[in-house]
Backbone as CSV, one residue per row, in Angstrom:
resi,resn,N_x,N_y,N_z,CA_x,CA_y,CA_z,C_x,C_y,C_z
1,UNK,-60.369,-0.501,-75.222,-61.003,-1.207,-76.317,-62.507,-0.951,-76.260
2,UNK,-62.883,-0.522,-77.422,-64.650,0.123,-77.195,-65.519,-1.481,-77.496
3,UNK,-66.189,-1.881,-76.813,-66.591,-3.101,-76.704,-68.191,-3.418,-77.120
4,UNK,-68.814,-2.213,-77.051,-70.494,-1.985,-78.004,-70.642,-0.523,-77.999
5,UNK,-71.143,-0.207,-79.506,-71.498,1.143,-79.702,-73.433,1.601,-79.672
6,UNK,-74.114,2.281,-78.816,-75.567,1.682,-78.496,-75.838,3.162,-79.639
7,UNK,-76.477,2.813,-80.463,-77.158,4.118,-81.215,-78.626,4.199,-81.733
8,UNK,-79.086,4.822,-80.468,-80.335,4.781,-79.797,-81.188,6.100,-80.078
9,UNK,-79.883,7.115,-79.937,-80.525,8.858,-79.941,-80.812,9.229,-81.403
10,UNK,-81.113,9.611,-81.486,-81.520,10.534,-83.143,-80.163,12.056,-83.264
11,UNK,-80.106,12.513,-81.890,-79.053,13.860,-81.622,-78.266,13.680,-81.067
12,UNK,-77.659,14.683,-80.488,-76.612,14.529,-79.529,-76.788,14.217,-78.160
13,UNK,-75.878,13.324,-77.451,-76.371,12.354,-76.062,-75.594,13.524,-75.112
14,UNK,-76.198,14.480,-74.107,-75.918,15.212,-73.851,-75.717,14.844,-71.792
15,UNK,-75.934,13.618,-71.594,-75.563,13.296,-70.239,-75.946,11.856,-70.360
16,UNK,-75.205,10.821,-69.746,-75.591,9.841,-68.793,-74.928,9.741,-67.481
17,UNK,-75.834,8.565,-66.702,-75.805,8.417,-65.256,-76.269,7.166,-64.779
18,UNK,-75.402,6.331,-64.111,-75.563,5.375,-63.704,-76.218,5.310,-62.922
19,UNK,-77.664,4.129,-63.044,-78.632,3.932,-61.699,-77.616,3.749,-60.555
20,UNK,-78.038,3.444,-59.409,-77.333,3.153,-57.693,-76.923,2.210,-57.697
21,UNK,-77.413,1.322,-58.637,-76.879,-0.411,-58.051,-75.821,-0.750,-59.818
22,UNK,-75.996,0.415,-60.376,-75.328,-0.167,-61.414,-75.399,-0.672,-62.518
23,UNK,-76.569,-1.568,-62.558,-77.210,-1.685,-63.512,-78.009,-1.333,-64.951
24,UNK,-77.927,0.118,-64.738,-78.751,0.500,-65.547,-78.380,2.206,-65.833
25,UNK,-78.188,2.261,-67.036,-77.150,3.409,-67.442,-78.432,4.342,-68.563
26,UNK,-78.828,5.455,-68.070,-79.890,6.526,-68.455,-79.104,6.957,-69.399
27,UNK,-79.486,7.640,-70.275,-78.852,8.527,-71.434,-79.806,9.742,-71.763
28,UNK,-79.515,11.096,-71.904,-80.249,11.954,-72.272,-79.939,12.500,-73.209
29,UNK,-80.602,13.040,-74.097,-80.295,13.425,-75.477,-80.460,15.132,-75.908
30,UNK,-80.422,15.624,-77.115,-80.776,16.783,-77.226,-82.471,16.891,-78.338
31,UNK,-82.342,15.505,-78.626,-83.337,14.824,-79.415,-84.805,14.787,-77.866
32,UNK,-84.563,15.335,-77.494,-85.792,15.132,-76.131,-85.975,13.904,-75.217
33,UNK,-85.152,12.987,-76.144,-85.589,11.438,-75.326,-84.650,11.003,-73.959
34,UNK,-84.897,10.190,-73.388,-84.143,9.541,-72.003,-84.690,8.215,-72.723
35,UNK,-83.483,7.194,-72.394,-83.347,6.075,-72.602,-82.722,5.312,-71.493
36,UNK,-83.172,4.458,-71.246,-82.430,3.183,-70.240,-82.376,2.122,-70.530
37,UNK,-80.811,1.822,-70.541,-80.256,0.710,-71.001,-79.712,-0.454,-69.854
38,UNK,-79.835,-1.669,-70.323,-79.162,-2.424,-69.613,-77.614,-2.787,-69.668
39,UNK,-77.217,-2.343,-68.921,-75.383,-2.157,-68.710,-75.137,-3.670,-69.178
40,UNK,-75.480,-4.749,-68.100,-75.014,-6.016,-68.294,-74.908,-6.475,-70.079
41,UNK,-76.531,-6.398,-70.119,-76.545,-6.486,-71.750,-75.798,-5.384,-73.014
42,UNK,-75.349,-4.593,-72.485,-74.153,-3.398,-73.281,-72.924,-4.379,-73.389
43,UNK,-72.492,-4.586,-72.146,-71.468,-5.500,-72.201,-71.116,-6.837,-72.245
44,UNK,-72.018,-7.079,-71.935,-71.983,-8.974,-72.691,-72.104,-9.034,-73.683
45,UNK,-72.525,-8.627,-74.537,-72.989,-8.986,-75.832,-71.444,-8.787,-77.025
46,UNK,-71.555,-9.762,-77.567,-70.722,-10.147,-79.033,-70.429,-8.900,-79.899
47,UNK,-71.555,-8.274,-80.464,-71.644,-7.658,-81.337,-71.377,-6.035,-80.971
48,UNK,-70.599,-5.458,-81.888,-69.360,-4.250,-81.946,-70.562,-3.059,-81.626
49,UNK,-71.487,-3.697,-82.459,-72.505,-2.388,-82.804,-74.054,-2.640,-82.281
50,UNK,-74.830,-2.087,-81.310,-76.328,-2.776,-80.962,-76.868,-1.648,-81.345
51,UNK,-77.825,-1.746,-82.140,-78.826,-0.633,-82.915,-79.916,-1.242,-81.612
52,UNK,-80.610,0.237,-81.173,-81.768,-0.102,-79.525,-81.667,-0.856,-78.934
53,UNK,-80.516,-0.840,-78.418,-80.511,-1.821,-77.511,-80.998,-1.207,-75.702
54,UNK,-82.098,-0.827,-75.666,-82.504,0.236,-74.831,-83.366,-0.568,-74.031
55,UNK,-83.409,-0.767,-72.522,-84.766,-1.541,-71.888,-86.107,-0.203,-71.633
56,UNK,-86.163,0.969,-71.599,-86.905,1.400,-71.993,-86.637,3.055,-72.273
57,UNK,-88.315,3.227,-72.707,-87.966,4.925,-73.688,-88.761,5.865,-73.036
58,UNK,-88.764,6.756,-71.975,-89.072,7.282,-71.499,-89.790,8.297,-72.484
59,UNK,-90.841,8.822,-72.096,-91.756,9.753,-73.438,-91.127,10.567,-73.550
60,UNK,-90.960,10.924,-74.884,-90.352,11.757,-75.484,-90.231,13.755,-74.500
61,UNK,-89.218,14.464,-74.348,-89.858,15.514,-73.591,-89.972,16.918,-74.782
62,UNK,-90.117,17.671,-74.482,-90.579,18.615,-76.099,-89.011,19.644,-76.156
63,UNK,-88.419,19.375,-75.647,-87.601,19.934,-75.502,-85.656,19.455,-75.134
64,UNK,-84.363,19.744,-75.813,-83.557,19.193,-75.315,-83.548,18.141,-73.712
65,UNK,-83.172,17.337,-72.996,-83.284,16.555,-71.988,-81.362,17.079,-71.299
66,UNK,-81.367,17.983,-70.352,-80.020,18.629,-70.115,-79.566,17.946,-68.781
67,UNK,-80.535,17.178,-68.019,-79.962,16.390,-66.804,-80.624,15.257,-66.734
68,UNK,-80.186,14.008,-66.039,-81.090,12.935,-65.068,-80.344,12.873,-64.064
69,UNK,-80.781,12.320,-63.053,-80.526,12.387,-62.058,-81.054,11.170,-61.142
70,UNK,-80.613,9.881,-60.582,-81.311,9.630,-59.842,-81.587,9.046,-58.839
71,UNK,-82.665,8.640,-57.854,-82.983,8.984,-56.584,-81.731,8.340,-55.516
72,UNK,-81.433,8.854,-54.888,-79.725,8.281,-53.776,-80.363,6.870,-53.333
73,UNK,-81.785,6.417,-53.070,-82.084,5.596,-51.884,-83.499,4.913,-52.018
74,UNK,-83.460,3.797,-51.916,-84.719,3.474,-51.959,-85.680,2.909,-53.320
75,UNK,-85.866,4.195,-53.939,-87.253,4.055,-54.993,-86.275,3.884,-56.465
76,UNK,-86.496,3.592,-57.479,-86.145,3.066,-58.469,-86.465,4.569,-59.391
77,UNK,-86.298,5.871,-59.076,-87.114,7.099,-59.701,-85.781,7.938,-60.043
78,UNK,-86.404,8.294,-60.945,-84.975,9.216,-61.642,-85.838,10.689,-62.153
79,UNK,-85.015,12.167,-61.994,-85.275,13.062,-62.731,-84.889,13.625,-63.700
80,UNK,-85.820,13.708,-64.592,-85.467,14.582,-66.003,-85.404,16.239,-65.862
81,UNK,-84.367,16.645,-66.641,-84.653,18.027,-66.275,-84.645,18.721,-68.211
82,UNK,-85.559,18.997,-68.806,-86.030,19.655,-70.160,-86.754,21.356,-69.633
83,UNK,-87.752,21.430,-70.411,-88.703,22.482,-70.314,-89.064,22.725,-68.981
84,UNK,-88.844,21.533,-67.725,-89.466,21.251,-66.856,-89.098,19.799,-66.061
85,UNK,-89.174,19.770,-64.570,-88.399,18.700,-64.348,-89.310,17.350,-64.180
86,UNK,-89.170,16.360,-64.330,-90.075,15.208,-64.415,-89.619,13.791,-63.958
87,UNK,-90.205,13.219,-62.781,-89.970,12.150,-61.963,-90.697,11.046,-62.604
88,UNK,-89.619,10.319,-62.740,-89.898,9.182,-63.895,-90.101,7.711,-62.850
89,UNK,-91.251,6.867,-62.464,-91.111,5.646,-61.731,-90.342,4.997,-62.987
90,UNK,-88.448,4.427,-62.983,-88.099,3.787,-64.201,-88.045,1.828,-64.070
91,UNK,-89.241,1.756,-63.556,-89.386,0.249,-63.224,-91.172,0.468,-63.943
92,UNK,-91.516,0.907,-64.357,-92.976,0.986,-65.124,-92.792,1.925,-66.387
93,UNK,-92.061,2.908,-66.041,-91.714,3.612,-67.148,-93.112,5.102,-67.440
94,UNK,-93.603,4.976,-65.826,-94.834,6.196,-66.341,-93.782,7.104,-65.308
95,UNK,-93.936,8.546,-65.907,-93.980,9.606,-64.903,-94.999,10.241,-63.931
96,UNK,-94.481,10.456,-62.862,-95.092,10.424,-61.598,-95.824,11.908,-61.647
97,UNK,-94.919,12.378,-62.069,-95.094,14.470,-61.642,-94.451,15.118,-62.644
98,UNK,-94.915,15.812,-62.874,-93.950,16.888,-63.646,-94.209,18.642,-62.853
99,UNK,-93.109,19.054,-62.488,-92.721,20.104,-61.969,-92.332,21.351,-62.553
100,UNK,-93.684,22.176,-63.016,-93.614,23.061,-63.909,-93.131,24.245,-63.604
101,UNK,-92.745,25.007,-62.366,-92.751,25.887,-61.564,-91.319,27.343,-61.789
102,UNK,-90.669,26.630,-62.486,-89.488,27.306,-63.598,-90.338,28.165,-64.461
103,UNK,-89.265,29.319,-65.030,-89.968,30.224,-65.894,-89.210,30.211,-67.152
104,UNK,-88.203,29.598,-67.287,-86.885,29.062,-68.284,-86.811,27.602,-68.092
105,UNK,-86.088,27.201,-69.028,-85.523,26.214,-68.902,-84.558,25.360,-67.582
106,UNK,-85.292,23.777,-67.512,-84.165,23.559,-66.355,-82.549,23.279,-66.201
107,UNK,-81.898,23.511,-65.697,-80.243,22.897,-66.192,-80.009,21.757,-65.055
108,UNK,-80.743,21.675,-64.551,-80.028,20.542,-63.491,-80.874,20.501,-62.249
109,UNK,-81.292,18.922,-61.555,-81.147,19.092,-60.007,-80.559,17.818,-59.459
110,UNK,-81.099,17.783,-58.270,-80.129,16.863,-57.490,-81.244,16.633,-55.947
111,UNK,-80.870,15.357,-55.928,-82.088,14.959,-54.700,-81.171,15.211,-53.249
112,UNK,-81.974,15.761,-52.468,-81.619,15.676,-50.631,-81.658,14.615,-50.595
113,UNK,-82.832,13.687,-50.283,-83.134,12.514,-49.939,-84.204,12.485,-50.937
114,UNK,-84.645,11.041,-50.673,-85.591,10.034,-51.344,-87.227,10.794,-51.357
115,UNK,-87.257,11.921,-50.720,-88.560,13.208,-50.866,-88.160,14.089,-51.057
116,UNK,-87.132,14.826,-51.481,-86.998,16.249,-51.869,-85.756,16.250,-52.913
117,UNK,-85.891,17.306,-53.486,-84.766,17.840,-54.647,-84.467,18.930,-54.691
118,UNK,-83.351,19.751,-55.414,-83.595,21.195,-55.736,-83.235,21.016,-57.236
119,UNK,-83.857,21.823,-57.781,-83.662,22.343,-59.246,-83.399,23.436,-59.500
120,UNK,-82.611,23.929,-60.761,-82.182,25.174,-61.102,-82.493,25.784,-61.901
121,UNK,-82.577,26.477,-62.955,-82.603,27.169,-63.959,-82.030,28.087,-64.681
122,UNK,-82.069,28.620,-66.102,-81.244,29.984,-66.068,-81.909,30.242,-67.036
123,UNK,-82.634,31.803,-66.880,-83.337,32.400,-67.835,-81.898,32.920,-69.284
124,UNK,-82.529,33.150,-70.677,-81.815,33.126,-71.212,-81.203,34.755,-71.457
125,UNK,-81.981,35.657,-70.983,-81.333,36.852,-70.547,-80.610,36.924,-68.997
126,UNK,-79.153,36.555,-68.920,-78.877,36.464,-67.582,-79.378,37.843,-66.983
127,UNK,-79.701,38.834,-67.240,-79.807,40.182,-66.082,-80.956,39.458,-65.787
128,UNK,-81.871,38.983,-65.571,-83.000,38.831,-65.272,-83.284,37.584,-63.926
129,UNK,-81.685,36.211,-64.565,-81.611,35.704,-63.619,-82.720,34.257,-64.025
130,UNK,-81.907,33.286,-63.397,-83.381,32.152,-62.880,-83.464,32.032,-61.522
131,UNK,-83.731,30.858,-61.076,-83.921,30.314,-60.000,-83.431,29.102,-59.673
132,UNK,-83.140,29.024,-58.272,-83.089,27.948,-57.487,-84.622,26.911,-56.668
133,UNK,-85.469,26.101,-56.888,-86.169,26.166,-56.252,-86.080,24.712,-55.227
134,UNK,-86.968,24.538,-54.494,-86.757,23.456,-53.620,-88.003,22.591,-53.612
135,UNK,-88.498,21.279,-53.573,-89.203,20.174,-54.141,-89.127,19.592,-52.923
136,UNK,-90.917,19.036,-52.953,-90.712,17.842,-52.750,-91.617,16.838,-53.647
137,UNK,-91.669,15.628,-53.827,-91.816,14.316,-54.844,-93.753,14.832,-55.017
138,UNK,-94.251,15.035,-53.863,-96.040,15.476,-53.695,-96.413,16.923,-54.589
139,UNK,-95.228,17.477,-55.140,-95.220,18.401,-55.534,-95.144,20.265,-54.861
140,UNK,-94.909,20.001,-53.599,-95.004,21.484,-52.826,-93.586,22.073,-53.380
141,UNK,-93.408,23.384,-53.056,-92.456,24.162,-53.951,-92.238,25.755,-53.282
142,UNK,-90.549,25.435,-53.244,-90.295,27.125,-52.246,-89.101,27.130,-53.072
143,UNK,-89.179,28.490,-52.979,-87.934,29.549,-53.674,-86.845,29.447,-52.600
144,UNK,-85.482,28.902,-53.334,-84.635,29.350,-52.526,-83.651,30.315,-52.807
145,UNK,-83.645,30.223,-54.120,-82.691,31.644,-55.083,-83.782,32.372,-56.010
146,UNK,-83.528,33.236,-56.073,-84.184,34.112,-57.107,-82.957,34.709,-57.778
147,UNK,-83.418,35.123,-59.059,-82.082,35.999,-60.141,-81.017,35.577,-60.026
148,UNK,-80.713,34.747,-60.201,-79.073,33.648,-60.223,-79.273,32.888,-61.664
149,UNK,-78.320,33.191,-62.220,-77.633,31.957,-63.402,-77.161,30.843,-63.136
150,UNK,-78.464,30.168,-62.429,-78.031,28.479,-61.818,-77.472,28.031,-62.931
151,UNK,-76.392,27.559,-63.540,-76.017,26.225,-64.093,-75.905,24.818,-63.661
152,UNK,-75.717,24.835,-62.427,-75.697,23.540,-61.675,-76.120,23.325,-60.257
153,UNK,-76.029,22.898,-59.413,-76.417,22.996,-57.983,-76.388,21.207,-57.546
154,UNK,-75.452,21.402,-56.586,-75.034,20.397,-55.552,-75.526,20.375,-54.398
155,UNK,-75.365,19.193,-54.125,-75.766,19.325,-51.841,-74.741,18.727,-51.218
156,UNK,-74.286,18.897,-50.200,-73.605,18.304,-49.444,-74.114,17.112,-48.788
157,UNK,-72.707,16.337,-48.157,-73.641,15.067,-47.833,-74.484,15.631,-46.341
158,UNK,-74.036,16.327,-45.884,-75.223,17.039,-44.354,-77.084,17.308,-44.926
159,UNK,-76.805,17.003,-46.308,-78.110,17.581,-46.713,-78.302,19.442,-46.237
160,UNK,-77.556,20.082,-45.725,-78.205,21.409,-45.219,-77.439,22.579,-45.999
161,UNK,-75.604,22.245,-46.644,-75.171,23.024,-47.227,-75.112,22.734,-49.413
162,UNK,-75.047,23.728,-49.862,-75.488,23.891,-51.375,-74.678,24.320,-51.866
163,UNK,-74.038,23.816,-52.967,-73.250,24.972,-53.839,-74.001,25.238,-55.258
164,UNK,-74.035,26.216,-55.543,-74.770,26.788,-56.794,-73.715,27.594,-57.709
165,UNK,-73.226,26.365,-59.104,-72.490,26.999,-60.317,-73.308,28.311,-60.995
166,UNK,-73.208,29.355,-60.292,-73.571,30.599,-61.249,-72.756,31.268,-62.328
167,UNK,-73.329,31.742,-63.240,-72.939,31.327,-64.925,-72.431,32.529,-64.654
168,UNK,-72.890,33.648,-63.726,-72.104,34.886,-64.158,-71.354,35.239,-63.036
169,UNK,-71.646,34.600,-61.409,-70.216,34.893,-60.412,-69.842,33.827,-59.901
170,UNK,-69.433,32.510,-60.406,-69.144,31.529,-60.450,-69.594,30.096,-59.474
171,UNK,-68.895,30.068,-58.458,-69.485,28.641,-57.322,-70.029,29.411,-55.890
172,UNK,-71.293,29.168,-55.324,-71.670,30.244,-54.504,-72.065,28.905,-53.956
173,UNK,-72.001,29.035,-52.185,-72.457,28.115,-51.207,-73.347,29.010,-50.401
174,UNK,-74.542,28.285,-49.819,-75.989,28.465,-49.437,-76.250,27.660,-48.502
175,UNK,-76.748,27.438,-47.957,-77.526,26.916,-46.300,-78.768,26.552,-46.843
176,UNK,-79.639,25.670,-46.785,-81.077,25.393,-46.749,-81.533,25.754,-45.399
């Protein structure tokens, strides 16, 4: 039984992801925006249909919004991944960093821990390849793939092993 319909995006809602504790359900769009909603208030509420019912609107990014992601532990911080990936404090609603260091578009990352991430990319001529790169929150930055059609990229729970969805030779595992 569909119990509230939230219509918030202008485009198509192209990922959500539940904060850690539950509460609070991100939405990313193709319209550029990230939105965070309050779950409790999604579902308590009476009414079939909530026009914004959003606790806040993360700035607009210039570009589709293709991941969030956020932090396993600790800090209340989530990442956007658009043109570029961007660490959002979502208890103030300012972004912290933005991580320009991609030469394409981002498709995805995923945090080690509560200081580091990896992000992916995929240039839109695959012969050419994107990247894998590796983060941390202060902004320092190392290559760990070069010329790969990252579509996705996972970590294990050891934090040390990776799998990387490549668009053109499919699930590839990596070592940090």
């Amino acid at each position: 039984e569909c119990v509230a319909t939230v219509k918030t995006h202008t485009d198509e809602v192209w990922i959500v992801s539940f904060s850690r504790d539950g509460h609070v359900l991100a939405s990313a769009s193709c319209d550029g925006d990230v939105l965070l909603h309050s779950v409790d208030d999604m579902l308590g509420g009476d009414d079939e249909e909530e026009e914004g019912a959003s606790l806040l609107h993360l700035l607009k990014h210039s570009t589709a919004v293709t991941h969030v992601e956020w932090c396993p532990v600790g800090h209340a911080y989530l990442l956007t991944c658009s043109d570029n990936v961007r660490l959002w404090d979502t208890e103030s609603g300012s972004c912290l960093r933005s991580f320009v260091q991609h030469g394409a578009g981002v498709e995805s990352a995923v945090w080690i821990d509560d200081a580091t991430f990896l992000s992916c990319s995929v240039e839109e001529r695959l012969s050419i390849g994107g990247t894998v790169l590796h983060w941390t929150t202060s902004g320092s930055c190392s290559e760990l793939l070069s010329r790969i059609a990252a579509r996705s990229v996972l970590v294990y729970d050891d934090a040390q092993r990776v799998l990387v969805l490549d668009a053109t030779r499919g699930l590839l595992r990596f070592r940090l």
